[in-house]
C-alpha positions as a Python dict, from the first residue, in 0.01 Angstrom:
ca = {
    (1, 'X'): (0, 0, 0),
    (2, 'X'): (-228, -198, -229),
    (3, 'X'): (-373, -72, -570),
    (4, 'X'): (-748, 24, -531),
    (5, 'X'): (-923, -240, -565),
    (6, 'X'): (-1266, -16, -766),
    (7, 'X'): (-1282, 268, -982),
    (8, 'X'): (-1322, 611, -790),
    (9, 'X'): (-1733, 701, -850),
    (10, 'X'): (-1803, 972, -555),
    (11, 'X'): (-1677, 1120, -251),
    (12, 'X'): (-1335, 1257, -208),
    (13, 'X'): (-1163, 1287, -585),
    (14, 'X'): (-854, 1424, -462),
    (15, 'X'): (-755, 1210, -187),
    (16, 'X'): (-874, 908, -466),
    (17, 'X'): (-613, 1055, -716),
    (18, 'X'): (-277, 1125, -411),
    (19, 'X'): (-370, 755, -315),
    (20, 'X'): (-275, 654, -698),
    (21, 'X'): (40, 861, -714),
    (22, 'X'): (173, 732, -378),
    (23, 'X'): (110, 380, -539),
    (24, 'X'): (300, 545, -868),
    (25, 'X'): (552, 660, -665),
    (26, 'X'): (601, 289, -438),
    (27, 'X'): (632, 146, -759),
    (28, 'X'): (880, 394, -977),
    (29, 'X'): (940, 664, -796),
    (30, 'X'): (897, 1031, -836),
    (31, 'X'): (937, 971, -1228),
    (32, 'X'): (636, 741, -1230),
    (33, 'X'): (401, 1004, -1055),
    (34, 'X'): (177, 1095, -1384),
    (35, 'X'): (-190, 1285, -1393),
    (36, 'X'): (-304, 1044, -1647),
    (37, 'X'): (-160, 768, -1498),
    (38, 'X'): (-301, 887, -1133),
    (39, 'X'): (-681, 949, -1301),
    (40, 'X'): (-673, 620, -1459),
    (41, 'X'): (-619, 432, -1170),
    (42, 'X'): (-886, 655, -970),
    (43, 'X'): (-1145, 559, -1260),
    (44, 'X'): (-1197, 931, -1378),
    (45, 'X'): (-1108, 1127, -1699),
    (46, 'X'): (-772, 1279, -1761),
    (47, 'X'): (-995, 1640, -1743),
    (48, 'X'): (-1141, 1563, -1403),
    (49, 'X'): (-849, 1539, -1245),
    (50, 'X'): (-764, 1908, -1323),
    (51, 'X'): (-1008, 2040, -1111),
    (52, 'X'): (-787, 1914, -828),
    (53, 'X'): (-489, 1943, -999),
    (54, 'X'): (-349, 2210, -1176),
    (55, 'X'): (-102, 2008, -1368),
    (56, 'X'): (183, 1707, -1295),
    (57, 'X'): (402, 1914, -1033),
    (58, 'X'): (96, 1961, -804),
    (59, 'X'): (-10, 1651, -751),
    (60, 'X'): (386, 1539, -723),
    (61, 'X'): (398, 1802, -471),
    (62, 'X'): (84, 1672, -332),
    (63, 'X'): (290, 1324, -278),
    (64, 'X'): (589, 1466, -155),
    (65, 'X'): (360, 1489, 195),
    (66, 'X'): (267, 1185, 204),
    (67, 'X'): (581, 1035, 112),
    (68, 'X'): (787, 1265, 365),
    (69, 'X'): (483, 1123, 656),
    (70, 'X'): (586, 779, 584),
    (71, 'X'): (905, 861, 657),
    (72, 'X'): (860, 1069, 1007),
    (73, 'X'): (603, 805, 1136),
    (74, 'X'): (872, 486, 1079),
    (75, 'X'): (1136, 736, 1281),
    (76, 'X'): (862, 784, 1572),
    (77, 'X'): (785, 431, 1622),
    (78, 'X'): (1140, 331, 1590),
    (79, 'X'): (1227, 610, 1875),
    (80, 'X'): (919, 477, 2061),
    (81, 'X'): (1068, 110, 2064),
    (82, 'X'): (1374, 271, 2259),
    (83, 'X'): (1302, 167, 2667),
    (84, 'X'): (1327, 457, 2870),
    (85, 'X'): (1397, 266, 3206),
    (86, 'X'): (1751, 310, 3185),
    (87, 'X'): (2019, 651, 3230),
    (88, 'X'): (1853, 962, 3053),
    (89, 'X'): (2197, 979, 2901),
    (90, 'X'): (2145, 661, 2702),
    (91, 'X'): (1835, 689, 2678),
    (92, 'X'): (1845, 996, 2463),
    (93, 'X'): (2142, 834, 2295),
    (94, 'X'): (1946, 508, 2194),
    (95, 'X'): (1692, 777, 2070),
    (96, 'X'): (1882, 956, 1877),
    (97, 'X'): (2039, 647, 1698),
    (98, 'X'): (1687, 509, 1635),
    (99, 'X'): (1632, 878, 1450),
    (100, 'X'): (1956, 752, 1225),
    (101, 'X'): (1887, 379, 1154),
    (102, 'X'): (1502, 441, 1084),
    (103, 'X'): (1585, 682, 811),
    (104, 'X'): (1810, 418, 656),
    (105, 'X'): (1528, 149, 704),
    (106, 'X'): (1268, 358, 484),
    (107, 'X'): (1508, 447, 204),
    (108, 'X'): (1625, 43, 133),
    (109, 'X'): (1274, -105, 275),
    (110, 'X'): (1055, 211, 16),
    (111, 'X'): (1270, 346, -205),
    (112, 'X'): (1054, 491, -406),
    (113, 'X'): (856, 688, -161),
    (114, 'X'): (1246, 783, -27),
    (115, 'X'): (1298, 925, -379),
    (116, 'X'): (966, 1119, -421),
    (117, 'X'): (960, 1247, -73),
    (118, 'X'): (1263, 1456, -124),
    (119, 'X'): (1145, 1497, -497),
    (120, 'X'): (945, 1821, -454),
    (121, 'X'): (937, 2029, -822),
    (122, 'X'): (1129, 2350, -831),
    (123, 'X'): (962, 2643, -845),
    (124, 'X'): (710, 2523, -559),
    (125, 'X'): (739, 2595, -223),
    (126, 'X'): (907, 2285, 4),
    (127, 'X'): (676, 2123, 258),
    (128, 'X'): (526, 2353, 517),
    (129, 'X'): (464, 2346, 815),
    (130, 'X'): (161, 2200, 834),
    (131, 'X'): (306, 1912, 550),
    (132, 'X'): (522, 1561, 556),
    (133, 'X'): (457, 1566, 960),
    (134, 'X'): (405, 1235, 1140),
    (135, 'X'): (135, 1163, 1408),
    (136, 'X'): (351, 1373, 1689),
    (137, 'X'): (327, 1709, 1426),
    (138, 'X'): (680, 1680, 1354),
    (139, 'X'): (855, 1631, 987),
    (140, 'X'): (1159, 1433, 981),
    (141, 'X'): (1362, 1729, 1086),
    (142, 'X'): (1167, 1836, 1357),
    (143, 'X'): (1194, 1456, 1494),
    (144, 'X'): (1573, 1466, 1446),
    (145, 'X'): (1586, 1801, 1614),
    (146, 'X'): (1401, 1746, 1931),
    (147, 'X'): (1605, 1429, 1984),
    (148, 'X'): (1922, 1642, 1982),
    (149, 'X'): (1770, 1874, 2190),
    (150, 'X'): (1736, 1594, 2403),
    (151, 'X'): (2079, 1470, 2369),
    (152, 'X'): (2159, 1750, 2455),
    (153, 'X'): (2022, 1846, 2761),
    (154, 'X'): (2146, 1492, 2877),
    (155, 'X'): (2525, 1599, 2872),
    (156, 'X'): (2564, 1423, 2514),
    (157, 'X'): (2689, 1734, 2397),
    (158, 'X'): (2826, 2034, 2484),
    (159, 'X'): (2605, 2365, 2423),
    (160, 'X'): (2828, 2542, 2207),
    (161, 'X'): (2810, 2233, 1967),
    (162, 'X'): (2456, 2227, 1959),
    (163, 'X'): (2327, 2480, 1666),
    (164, 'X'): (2341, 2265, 1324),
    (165, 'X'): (2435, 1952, 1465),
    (166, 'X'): (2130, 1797, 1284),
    (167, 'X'): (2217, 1914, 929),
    (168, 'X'): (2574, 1695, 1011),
    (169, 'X'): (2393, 1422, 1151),
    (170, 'X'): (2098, 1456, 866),
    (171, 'X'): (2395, 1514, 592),
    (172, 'X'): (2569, 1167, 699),
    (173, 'X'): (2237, 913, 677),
    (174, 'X'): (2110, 1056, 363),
    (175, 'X'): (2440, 1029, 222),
    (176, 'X'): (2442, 662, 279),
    (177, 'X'): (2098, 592, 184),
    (178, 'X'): (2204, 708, -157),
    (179, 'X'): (2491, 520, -137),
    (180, 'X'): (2326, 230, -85),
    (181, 'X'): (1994, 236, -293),
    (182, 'X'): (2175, 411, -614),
    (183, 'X'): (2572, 424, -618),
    (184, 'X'): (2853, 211, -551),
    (185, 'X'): (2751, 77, -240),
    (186, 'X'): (2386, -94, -410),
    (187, 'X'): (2565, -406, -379),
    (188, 'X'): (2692, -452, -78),
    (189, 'X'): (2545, -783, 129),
    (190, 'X'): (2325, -733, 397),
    (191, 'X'): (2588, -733, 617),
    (192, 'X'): (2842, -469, 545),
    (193, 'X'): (2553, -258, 519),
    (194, 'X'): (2427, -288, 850),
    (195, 'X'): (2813, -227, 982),
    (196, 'X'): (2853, 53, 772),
    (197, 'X'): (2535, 245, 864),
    (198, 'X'): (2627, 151, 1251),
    (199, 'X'): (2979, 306, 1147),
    (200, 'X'): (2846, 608, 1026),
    (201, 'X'): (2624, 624, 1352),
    (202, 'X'): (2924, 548, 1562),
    (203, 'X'): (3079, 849, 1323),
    (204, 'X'): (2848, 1066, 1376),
    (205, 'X'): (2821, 1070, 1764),
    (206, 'X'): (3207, 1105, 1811),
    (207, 'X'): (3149, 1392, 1609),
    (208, 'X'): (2886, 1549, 1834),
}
């Protein structure tokens, strides 16, 4: 996502000021996200933006959702890349892979928007229901879920290992994105990351 290109003058303030903390938040983070900052780059005073914003944490909040939408749209069009012309079985495993290597994909290819979207202040209520969905009306967890469900329903898994089988599989891939983009495993090549995450997929389904 680009920098705007002009000064905010009229129309939508608050949509002008999330579009400069999602370009805070590409750059640095969750950390970066700051009102001043944000109004700056929308062209408005520090004071405007406080009629949108009660302070920092809202308009982090605010960016959360958008970040967390990033995320479930790359997991539908990865899932939507799977062909469906073969065995529903495979099918819905294929799916539920793509779920897995998508939300690796996001965290190394935007880590910054990875950061912020799980970056959500305390004290504030976590996304809703109505926020961080992608263009199906799903969050990330939603998307995750219904591909189990399918899974599922193929004979992936049996029934009475069904309930909280995505917190596992959720639990494993985040785990390994944070590996990867901040501990020990930052520098592995290209390589041995792309085994290890199809590892931890391979992991994963045994374990289902």
């Amino acid at each position: 996502m680009r920098p705007a290109q002009n000064p905010y003058h009229h129309g939508n303030l608050r949509a002008a000021l999330i579009d400069a903390g999602v370009e805070l938040a590409q750059l640095g983070g969750p950390d970066a996200i700051v009102l001043r900052e944000a109004s700056r780059r929308a062209g408005v005073s520090h004071n405007a933006a406080y009629r949108h914003f009660a302070d920092r944490d809202s308009l982090l909040e605010a960016v959360c959702d958008r970040c967390m939408s990033a995320l479930a749209r790359l997991m539908e069009t990865r899932i939507a890349e799977v062909d469906d012309g073969e065995r529903e079985l495979e099918t819905a495993r294929r799916r539920l892979r793509a779920c897995g290597l998508a939300y690796v994909e996001f965290a190394l290819a935007e880590p910054g928007w990875f950061r912020t979207a799980f970056a959500v202040p305390p004290g504030l209520d976590y996304l809703g229901e109505d926020e961080g969905l992608g263009d199906s009306g799903l969050g990330p967890l939603a998307i995750l879920t219904a591909q189990l469900d399918a899974f599922a329903a193929a004979g992936g898994l049996p029934p009475e290992r069904r309930a909280y089988a995505e917190f596992a599989a959720w639990a494993s891939v985040h785990g390994l994105a944070m590996l990867l983009l901040a501990g020990p495993l930052r520098e592995l090549p290209q390589s041995e990351r792309d085994a290890a995450l199809e590892h931890i997929l391979d992991t994963v389904e045994r374990g289902l």
